[in-house]
N, CA and C of each residue as an Amber inpcrd file, in Angstrom:
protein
   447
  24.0230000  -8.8150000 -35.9540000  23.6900000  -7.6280000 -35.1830000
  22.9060000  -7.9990000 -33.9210000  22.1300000  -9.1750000 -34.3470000
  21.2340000  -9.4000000 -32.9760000  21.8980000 -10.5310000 -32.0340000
  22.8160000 -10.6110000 -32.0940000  24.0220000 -11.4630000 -31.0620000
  25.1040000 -10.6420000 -30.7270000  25.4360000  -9.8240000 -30.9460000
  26.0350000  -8.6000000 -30.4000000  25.1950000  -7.6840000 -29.6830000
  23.7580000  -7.7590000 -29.7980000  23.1660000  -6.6620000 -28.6780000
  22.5500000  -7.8220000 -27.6350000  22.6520000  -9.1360000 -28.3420000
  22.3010000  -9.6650000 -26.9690000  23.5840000 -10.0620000 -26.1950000
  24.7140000 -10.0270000 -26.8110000  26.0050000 -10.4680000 -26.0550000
  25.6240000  -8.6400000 -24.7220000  25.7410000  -7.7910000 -25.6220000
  25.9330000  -6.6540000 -24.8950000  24.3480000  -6.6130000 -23.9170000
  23.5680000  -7.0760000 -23.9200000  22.4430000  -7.1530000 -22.6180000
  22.9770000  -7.9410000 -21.7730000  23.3350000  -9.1060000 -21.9120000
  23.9170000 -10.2800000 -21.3170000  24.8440000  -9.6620000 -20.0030000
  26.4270000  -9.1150000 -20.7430000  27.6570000  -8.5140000 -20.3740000
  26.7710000  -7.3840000 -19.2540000  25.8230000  -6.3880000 -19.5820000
  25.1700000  -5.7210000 -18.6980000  24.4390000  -5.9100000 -17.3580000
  23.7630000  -6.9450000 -17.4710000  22.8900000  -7.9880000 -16.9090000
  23.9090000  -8.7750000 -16.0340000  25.1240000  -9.2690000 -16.3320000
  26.1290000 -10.0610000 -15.7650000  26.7200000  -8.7740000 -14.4760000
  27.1100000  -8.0310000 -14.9180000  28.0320000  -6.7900000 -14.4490000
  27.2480000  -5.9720000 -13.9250000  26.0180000  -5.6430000 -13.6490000
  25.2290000  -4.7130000 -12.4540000  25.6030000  -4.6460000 -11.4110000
  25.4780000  -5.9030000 -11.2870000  25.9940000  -5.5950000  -9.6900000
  27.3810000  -5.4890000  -9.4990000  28.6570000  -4.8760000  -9.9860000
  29.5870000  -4.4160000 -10.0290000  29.2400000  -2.7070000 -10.0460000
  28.1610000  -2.6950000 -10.9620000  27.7550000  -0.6820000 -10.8490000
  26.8880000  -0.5250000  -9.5450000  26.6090000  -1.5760000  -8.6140000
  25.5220000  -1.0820000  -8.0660000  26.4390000  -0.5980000  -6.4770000
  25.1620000   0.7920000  -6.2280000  25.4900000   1.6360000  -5.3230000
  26.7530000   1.3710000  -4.3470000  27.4260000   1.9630000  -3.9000000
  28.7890000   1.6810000  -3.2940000  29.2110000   3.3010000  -2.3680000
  30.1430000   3.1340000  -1.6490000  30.8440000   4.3630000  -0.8910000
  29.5540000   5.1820000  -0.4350000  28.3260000   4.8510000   0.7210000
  27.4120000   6.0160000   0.9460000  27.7440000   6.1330000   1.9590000
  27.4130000   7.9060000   2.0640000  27.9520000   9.0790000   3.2040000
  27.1540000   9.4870000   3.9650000  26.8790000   9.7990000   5.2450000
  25.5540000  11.0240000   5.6830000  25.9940000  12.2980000   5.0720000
  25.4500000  12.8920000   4.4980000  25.2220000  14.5080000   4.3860000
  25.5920000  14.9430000   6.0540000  27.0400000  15.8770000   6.0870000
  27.5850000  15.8320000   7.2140000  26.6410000  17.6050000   7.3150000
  25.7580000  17.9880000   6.7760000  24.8050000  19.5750000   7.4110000
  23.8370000  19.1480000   7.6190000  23.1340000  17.8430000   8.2930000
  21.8760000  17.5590000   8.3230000  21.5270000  17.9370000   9.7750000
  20.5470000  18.8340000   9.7360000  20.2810000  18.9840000  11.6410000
  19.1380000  17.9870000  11.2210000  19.4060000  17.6530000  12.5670000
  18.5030000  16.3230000  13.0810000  17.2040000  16.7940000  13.8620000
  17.3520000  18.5070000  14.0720000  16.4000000  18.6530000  14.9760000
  15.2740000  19.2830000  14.3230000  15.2040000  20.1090000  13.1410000
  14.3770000  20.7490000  11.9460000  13.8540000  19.7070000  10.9570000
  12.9270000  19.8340000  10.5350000  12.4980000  19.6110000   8.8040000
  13.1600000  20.3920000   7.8470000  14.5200000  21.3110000   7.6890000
  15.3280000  21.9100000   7.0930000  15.3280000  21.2340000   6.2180000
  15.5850000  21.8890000   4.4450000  16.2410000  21.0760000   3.0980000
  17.4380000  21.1240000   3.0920000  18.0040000  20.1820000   4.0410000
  19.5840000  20.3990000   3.7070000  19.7410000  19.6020000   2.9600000
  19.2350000  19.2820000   1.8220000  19.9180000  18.0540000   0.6650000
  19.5100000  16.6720000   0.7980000  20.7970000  16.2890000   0.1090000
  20.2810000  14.6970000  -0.0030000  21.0340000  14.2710000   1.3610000
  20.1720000  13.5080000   1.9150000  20.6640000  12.7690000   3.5250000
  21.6280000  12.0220000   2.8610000  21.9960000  10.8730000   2.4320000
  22.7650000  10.0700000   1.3620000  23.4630000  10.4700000   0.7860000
  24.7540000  10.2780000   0.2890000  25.1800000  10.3820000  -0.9010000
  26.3330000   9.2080000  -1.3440000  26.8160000   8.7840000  -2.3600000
  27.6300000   7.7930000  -2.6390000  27.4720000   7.5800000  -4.2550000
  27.9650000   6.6620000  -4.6850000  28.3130000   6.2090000  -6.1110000
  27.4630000   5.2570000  -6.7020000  26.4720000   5.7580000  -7.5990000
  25.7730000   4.7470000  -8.2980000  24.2320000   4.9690000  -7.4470000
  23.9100000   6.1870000  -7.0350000  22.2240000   5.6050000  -6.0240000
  21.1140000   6.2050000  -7.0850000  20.9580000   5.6710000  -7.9870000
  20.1170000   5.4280000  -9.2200000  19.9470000   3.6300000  -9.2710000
  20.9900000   2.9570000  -8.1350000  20.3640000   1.4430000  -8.6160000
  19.1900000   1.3700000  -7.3950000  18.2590000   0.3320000  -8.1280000
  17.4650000  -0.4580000  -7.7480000  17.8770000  -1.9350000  -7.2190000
  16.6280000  -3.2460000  -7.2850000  17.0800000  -4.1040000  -6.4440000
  17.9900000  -4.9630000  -7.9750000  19.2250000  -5.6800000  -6.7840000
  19.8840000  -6.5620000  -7.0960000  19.4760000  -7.8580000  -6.6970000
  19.3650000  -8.6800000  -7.1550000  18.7370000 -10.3670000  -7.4770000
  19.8170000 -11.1030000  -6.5560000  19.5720000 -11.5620000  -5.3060000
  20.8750000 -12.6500000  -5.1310000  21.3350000 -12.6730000  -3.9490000
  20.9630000 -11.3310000  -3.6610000  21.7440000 -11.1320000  -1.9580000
  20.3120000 -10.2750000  -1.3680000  19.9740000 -10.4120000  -0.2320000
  19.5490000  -9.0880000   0.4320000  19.1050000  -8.3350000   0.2590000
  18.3220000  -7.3650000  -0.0660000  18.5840000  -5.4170000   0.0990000
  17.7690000  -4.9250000   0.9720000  18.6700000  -4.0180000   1.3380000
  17.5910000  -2.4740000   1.8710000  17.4010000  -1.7310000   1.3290000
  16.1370000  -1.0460000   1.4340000  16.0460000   0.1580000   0.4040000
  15.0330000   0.9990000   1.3340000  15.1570000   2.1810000   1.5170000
  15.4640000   3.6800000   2.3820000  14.4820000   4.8640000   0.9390000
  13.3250000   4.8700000   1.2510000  12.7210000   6.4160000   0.7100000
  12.7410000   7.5410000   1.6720000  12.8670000   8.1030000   0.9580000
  12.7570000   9.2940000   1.7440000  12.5290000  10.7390000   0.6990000
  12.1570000  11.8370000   1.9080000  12.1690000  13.2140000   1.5810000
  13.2270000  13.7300000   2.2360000  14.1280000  15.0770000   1.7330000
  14.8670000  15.7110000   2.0830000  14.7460000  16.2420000   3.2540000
  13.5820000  16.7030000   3.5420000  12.7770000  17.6940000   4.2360000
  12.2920000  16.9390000   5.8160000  12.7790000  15.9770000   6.4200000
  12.0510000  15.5510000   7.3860000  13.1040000  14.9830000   8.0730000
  12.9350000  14.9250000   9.4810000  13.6970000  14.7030000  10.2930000
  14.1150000  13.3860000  10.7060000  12.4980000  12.9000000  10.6950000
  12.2340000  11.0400000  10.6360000  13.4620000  10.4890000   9.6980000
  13.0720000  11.2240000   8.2450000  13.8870000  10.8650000   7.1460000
  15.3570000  10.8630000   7.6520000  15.8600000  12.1090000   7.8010000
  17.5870000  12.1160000   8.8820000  17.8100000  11.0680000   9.8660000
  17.0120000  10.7080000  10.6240000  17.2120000  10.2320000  11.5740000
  17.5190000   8.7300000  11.1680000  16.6400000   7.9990000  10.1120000
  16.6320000   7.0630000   9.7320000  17.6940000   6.6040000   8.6410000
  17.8970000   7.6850000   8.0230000  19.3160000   7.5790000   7.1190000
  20.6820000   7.5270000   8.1320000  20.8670000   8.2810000   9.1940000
  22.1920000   7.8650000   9.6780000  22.2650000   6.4300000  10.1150000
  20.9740000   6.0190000  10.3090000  21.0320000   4.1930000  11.0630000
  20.9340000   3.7310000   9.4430000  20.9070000   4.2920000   8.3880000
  21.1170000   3.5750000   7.1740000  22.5470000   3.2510000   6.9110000
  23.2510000   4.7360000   7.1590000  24.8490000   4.2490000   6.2840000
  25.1720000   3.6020000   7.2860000  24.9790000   3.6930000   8.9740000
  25.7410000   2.6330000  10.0700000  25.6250000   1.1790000   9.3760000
  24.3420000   0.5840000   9.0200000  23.8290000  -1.0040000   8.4250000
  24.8000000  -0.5410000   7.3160000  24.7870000   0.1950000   6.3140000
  25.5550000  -0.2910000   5.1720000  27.1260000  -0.0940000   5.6820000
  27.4150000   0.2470000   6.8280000  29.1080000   0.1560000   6.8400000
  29.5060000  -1.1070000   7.3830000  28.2540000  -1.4540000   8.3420000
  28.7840000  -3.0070000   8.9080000  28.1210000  -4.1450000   8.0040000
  27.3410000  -3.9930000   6.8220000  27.0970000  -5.1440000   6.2360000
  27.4050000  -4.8910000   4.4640000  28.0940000  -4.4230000   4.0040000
  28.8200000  -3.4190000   3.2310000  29.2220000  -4.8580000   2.0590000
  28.4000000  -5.1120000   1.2300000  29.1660000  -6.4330000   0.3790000
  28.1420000  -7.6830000   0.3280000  27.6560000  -7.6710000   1.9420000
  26.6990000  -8.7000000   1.8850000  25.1150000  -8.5620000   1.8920000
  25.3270000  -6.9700000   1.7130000  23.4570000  -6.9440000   1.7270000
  23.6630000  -5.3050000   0.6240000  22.6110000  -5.2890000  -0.2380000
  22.3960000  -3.8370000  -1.2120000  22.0430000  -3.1540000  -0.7620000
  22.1300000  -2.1860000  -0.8560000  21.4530000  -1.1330000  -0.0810000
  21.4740000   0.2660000  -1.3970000  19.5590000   0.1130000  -1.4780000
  19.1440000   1.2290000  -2.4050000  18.6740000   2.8430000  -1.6290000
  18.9520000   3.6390000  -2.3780000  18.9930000   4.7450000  -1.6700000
  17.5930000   5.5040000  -2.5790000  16.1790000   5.7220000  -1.8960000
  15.5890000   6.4050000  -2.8480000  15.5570000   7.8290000  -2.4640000
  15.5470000   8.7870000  -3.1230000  15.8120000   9.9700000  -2.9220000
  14.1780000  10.7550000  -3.7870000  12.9870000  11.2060000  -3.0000000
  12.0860000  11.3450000  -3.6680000  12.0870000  12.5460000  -3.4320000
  12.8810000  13.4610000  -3.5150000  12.8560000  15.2840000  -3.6480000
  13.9420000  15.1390000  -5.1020000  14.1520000  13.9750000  -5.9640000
  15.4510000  13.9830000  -6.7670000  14.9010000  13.1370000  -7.5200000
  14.9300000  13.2640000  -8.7930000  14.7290000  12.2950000 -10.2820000
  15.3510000  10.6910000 -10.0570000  14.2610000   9.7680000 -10.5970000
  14.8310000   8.2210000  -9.6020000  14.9610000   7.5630000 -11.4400000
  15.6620000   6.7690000 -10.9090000  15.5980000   5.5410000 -11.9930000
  14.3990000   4.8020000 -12.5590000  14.5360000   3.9810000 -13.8290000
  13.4290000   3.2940000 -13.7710000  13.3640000   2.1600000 -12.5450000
  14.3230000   1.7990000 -12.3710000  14.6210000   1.0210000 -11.0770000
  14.1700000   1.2260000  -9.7910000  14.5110000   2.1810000  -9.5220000
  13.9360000   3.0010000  -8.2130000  12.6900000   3.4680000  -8.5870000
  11.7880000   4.0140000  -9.6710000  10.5080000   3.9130000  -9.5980000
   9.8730000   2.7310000  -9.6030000  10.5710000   1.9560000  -9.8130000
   9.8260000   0.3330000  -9.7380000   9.4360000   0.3170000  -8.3200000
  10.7860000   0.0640000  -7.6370000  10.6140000  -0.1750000  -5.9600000
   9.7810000   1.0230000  -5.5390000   9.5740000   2.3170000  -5.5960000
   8.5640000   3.0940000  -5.4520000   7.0050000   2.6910000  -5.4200000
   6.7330000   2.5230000  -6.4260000   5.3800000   1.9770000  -6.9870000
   4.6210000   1.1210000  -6.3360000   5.7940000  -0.3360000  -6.0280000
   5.2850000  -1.1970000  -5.4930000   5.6650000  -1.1730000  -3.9930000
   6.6310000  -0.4380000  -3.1120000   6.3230000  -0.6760000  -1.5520000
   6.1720000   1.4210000  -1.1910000   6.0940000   1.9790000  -1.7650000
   6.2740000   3.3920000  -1.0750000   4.4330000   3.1530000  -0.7030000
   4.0720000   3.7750000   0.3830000   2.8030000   4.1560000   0.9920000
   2.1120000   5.0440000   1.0500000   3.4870000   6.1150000   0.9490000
   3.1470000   7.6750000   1.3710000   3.3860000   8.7470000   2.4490000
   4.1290000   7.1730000   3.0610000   4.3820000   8.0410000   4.5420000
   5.9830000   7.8160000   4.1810000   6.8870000   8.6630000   5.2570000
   8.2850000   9.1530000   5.1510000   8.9100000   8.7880000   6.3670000
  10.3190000   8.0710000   6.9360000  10.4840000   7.2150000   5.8500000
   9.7900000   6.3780000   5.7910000  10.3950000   5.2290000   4.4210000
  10.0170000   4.2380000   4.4960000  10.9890000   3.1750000   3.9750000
  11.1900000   2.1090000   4.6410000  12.1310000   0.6000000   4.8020000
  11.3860000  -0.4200000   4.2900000  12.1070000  -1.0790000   3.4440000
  11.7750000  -2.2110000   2.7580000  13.5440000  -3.1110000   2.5820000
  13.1090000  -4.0880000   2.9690000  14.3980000  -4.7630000   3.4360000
  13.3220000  -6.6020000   2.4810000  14.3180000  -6.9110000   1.1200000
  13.9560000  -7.6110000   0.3510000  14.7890000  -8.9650000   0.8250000
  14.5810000 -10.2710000   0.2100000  15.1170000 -11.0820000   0.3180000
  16.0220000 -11.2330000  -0.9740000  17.0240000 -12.6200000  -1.3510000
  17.5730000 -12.1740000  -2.4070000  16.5170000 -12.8590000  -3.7190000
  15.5010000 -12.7630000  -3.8800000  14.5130000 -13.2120000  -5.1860000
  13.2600000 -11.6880000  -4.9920000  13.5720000 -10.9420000  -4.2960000
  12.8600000 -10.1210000  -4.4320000  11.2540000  -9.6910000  -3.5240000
  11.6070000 -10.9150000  -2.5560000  10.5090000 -10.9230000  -1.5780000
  10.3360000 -10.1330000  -0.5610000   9.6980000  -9.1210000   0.2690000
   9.5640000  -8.3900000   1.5490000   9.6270000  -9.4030000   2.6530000
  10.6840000  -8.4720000   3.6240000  10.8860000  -9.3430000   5.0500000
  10.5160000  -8.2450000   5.4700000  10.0710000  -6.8110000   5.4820000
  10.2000000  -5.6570000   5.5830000   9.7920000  -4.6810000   5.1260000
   8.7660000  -4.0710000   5.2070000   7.8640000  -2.8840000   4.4740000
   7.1240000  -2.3840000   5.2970000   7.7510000  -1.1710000   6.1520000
   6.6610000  -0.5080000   6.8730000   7.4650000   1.1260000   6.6520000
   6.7440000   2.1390000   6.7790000   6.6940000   3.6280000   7.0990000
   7.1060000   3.2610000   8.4260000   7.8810000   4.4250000   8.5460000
   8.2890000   5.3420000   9.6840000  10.1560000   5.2370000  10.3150000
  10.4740000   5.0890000  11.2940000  11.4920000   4.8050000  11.6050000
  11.4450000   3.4510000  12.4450000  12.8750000   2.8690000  12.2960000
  12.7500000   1.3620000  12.4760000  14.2090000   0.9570000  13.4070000
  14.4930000   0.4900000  14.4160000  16.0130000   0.5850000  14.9750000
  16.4740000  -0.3590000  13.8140000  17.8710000  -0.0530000  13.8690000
  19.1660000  -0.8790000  13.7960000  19.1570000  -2.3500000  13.9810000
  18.3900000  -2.5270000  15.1740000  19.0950000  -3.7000000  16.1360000
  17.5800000  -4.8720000  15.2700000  16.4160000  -4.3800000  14.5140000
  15.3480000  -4.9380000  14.1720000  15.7610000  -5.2860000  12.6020000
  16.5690000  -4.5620000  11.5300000  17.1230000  -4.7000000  10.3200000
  18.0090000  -5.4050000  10.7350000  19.1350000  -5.3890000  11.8590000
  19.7680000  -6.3090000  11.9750000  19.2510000  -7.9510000  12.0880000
  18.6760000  -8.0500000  13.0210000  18.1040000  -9.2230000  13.1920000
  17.5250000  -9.8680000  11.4130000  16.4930000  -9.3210000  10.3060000
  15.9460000  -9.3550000   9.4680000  17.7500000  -9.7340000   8.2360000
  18.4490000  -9.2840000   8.6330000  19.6300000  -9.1850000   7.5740000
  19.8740000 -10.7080000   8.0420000  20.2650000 -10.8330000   9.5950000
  20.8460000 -12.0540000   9.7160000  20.3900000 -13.2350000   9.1910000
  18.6420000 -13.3440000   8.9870000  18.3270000 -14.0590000   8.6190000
  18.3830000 -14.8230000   7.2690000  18.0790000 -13.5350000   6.5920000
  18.2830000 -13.4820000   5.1800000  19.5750000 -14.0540000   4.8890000
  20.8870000 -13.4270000   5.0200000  22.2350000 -14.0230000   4.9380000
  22.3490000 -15.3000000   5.0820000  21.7660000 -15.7710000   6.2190000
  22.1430000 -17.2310000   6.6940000  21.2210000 -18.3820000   5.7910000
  19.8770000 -17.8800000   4.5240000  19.7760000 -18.6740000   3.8590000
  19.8010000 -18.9650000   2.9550000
């Protein structure tokens, strides 16, 4: 019995990152110009994962409710469409019930302020942890690096 639940942790543990987050969308009713609740800025398949071990990640908190937050999620799915495979990208959604996963990454980089970017290496290290909004062209640079070692 206890080599069958460790075969089945193993098989789980092996295969995550096959479940982890995939296909994310902007929420196409988000005005950019209000603090409006139009929903989740995000949406896609699997954004209950946390970090994956091995490659990269970004990971994106946010509130529904803020504009910063909008603004910073559309320069989210742009990075995840052009680096889509080679870097994770976690989606936290803090107006919405999170994983134990995503309360992990909560705990240890959220601040309090909205958004907030944390862009990991692949063992789990910060290249990246600050509040607020952040360009494109500055995660880019931070991805390239990461990738290339």
């Amino acid at each position: 019995m206890k080599a069958r639940a460790f075969c089945l942790f193993l098989m789980m543990f092996w295969l995550n990152p096959l479940w982890a987050i995939d296909n994310l969308k902007l929420n196409p009713k988000l005005d950019y110009a209000s603090d409006s609740l139009d929903g989740p800025l995000i949406t896609g398949d699997d954004l209950q994962s946390g970090f994956v071990a091995g490659k990269p990640n970004y990971v994106i908190i946010y509130a529904e409710g803020c504009f910063n937050s909008k603004r910073q999620a559309r320069r989210t799915v742009e990075l995840y469409t052009k680096y889509r495979g080679r870097v994770h990208f976690a989606v936290v959604d803090l107006d919405l019930s999170r994983s134990p996963e995503q309360e992990k990454l909560v705990k240890q980089y959220y601040k309090g302020y909205i958004p907030h970017v944390v862009v990991l290496d692949g063992k789990g290290e910060a290249l990246y942890n600050q509040s607020g909004e952040v360009d494109s062209a500055r995660i880019e640079e931070i991805f390239q690096g990461a990738i290339g070692k």
